[in-house]
N, C-alpha and C positions, 0 to 999 in steps of 0.2 A: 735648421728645422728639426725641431723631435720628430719619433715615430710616430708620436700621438698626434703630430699636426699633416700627418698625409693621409690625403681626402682617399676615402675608400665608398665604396656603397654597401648597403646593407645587400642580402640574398634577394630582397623585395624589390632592389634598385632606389633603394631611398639616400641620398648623400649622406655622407658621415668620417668618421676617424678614429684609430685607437682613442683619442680623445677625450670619449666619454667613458672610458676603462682610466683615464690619471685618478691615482692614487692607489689603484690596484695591484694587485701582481695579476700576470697574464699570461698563460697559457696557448702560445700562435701555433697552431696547426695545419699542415696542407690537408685536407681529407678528401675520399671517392669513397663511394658509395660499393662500386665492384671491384673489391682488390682484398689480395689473403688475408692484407691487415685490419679490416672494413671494423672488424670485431674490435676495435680500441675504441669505438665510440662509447663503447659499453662503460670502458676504464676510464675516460674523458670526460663522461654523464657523472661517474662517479665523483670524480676529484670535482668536479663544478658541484655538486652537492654535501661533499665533505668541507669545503674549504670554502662557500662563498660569502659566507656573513664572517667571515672573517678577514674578506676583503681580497679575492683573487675569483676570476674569470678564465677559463678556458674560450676561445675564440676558432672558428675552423673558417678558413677561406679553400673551397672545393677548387679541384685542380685538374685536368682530363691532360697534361702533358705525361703519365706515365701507362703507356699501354691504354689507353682511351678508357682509363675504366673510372671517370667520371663525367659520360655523356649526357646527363638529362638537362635537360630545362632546370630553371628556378626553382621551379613548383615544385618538380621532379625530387629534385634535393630536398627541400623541406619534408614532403609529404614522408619521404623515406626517412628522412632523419628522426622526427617526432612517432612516428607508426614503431620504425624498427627497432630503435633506441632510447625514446624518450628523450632526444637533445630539450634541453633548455636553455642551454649556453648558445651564445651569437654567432649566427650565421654569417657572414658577407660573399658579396661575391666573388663569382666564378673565376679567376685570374691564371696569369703565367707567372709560377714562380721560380723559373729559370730563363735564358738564351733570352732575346734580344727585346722581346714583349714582357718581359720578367717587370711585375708590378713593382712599383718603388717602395712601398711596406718591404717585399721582398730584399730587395736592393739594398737595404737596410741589415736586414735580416742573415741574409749569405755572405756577410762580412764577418760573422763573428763566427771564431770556432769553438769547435765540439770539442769533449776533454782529452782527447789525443791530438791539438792543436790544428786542424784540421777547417780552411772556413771553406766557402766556394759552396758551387749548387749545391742543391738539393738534392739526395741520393733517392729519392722515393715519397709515394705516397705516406704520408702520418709522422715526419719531419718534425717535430717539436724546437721552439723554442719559448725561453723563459725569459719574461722582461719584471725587473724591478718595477715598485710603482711610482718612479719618476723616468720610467722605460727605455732606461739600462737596459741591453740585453745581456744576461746572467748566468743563463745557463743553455746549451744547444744538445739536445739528444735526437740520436739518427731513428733513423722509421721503427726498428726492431725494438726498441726498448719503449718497452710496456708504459702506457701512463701512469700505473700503478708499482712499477717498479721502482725501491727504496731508495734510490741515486734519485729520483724524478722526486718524491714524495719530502726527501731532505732540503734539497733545492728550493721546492716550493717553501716550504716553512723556513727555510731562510732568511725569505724575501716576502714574508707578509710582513703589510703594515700594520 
């Protein structure tokens, strides 16, 4: 099974899957709403508006496994992401992207390592990973590096269609 065929929901609760991102490049994100890094949405909003007629997507699936600091509801999440940031990139939902509820996107995901060889959980809120658009995963950056950071920015343009 591809990445693209694990059923996920949308933020709304409506079923779905990377699936309708095949042929894209993809951008998977763990995001919270309350945490030091919150401010990467900014750089996230950005690359989904620099890059996406050119065939790449940013994706955030919200996460409350670190330090609770993505408690709200659905709504919650939305209301704040479009008010504070202007998300336009896709939502889904609220998941565990690590330990034993760790969603199978995920599952997927924490196999592949970051460029110090490195795979396994998730170190934090704003996690990046990079899927080719036959969703390869391509490239992994840990929470601290900027979406807008030239290593991130390279990556991507590597891997547009």
């Amino acid at each position: 099974m591809s990445i693209h065929d694990i059923p996920v929901s949308t933020l709304s609760g409506e079923p779905s899957s990377l699936g309708s991102l095949r042929g894209k490049a993809v951008l998977v994100v763990n995001v919270a709403s309350r945490c030091g890094l919150t401010p990467q949405y900014a750089g996230l909003e950005r690359l989904q508006e620099r890059y996406a007629a050119r065939g790449f997507s940013v994706v955030g699936f919200p996460c409350n496994q670190f330090a609770g600091q993505e408690p709200g509801t659905a709504e919650e999440i939305a209301t704040f992401c479009s008010t504070t940031y202007g998300v336009s990139f896709p939502l889904f939902e609220k998941i565990d992207v690590n330990g034993p509820e760790r969603h199978p996107v995920y599952a997927e995901l924490t196999a592949a390592a970051d460029q110090d060889g490195e795979a396994g959980d998730v170190q934090w809120n704003f996690e990046k990973f990079l899927l080719s658009p036959t969703g390869e995963i391509t490239a992994r950056f840990r929470p601290r590096t900027e979406p807008e950071d030239e290593v991130v920015l390279k990556a991507i343009e590597s891997v547009l269609p």
